[in-house]
C-alpha positions in Angstrom: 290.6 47.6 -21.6 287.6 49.2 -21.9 287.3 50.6 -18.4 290.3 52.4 -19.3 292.6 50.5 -17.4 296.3 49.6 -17.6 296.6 46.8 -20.0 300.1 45.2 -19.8 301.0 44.5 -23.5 303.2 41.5 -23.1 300.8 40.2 -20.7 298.4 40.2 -22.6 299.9 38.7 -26.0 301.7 35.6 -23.2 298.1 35.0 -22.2 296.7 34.9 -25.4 299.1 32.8 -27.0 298.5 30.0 -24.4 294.7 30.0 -24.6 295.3 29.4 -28.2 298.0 26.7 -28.0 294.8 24.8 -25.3 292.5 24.8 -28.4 290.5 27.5 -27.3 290.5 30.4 -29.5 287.5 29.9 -31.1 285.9 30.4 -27.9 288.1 33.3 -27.0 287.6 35.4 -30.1 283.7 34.4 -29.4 283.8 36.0 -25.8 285.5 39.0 -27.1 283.3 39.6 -30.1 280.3 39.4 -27.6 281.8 41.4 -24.7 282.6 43.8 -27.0 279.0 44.4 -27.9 277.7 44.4 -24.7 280.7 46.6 -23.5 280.2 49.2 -26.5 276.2 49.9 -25.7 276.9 49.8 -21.7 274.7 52.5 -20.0 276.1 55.8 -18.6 276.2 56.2 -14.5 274.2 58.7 -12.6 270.6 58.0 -13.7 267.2 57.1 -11.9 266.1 53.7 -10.9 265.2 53.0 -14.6 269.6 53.6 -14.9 269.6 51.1 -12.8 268.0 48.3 -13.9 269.7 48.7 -17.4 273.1 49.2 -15.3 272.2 45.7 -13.5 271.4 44.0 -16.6 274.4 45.2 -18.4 276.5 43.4 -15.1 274.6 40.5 -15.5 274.5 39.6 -19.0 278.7 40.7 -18.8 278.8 38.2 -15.7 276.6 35.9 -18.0 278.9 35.5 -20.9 282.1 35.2 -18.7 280.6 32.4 -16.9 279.3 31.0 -19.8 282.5 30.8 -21.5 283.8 29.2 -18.5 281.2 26.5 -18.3 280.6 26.2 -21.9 284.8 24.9 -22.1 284.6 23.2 -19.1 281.4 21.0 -20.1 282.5 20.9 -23.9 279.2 22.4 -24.6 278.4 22.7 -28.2 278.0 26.3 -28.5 278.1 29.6 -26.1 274.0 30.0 -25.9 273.5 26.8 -24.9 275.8 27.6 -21.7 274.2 31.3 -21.7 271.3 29.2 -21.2 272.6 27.3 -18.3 273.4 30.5 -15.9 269.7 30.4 -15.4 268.5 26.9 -16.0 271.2 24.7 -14.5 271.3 24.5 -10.7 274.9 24.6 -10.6 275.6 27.0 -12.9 273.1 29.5 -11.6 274.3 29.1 -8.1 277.8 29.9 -9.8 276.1 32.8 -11.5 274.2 34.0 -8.1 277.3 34.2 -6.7 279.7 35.9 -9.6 276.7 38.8 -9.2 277.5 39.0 -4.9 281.0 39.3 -5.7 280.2 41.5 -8.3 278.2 43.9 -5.6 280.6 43.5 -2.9 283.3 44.6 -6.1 281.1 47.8 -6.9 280.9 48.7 -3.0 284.5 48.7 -2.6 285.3 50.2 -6.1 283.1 52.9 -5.6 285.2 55.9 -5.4 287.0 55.0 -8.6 284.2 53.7 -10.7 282.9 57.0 -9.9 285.9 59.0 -11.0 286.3 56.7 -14.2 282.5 57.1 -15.0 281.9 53.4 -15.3 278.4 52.1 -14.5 278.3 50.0 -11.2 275.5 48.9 -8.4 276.8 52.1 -6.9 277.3 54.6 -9.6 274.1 53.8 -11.9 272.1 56.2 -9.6 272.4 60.0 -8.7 272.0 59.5 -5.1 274.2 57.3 -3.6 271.5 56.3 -1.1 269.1 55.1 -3.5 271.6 53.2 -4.9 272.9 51.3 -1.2 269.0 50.7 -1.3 268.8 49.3 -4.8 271.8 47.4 -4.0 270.8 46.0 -1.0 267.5 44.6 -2.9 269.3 42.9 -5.4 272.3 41.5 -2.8 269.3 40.0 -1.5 267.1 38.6 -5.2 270.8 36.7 -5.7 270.3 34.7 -2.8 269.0 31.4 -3.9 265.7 30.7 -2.4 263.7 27.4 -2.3 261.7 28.6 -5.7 265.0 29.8 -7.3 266.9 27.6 -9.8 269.9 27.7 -7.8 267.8 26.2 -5.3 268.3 22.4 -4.9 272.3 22.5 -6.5 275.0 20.3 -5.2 275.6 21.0 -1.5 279.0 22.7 -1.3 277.9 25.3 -3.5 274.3 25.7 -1.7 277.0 26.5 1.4 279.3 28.8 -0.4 276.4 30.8 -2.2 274.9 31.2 1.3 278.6 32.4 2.8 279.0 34.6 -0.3 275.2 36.0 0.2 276.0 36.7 3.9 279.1 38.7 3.0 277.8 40.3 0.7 274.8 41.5 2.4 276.6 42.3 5.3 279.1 44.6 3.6 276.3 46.6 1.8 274.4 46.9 5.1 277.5 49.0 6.5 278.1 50.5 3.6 274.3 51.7 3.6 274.7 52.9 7.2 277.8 55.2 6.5 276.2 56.7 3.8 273.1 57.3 5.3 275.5 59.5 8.1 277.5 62.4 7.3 280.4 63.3 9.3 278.8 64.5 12.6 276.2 61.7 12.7 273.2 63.1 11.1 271.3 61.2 9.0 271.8 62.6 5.0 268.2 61.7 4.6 266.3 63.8 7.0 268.9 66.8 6.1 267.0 69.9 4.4 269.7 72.5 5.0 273.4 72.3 4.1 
């Protein structure tokens, strides 16, 4: 909804009405209350790598709160900070979190075109030049892979192997998307280009 996206009515209302008949409205009217904050003070796209890191922390603390809501029903946790808490602190649920942001990435790489045209803040759209941003992109792909210091580090072994599988993806994708950007159409690398 507030990307500006089709919003099925009746969908919408069917989906609703279950969550509530499951005993979890309080929870749902929570998430949206706090989405909605985060979603009315997003940043704007096409900024500096200062844009960026606001753009990143915007996706993460949006990627935060869904995941928390998740874990917070799942766990019957007593209330939404305590599993806010838990994205970064509990090995599981950070390796969860780690890899919501890679598919968020690989999301913003193949969304480009429209998140540009939409004007929504993405990876890719939070910087001018689209370079800088595959670049920036490519850094953080990389900070989400859990490492032996990280706190997704040491988490229960299947995820360890799908956080790896996601990271791999992940990095992989941005890697060619970095090289055809770096290229224009007769092979010359947009970097070193000084004349149109």
């Amino acid at each position: 909804m507030w990307d500006g996206k089709r919003l099925v009515a009746a969908d919408y209302q069917a989906l609703q009405l279950r969550l509530e008949k499951a005993g979890l409205e309080s929870w749902i009217t929570e998430y949206l209350g706090r989405v909605r904050e985060l979603e009315t003070r997003r940043p704007l796209p096409g900024g500096d790598l200062r844009r960026f890191d606001e753009v990143r922390s915007y996706r993460e603390a949006v990627a935060r709160l869904s995941l928390a809501t998740i874990a917070a029903i799942a766990l019957n946790a007593g209330c939404l900070d305590d599993a806010i808490e838990a994205t970064a602190c509990d090995r599981d649920v950070a390796a969860l979190f780690r890899m919501a942001m890679q598919c968020q990435i690989i999301d913003d790489v193949i969304d480009y075109r429209e998140d540009l045209s939409a004007g929504l803040p993405s990876f890719l759209t939070a910087s001018r030049s689209l370079p800088q941003a595959m670049t920036v992109t490519a850094e953080a792909a990389r900070s989400y892979a859990a490492s032996p210091g990280s706190s997704a580090a040491g988490c229960l072994f299947p995820l360890q192997v799908a956080l790896s599988v996601v990271t791999a993806a992940t990095k992989l994708l941005v890697r060619v998307a970095l090289r055809v950007v770096r290229y224009d159409r007769r092979g010359r690398r947009l970097d070193q280009l000084r004349d149109p």
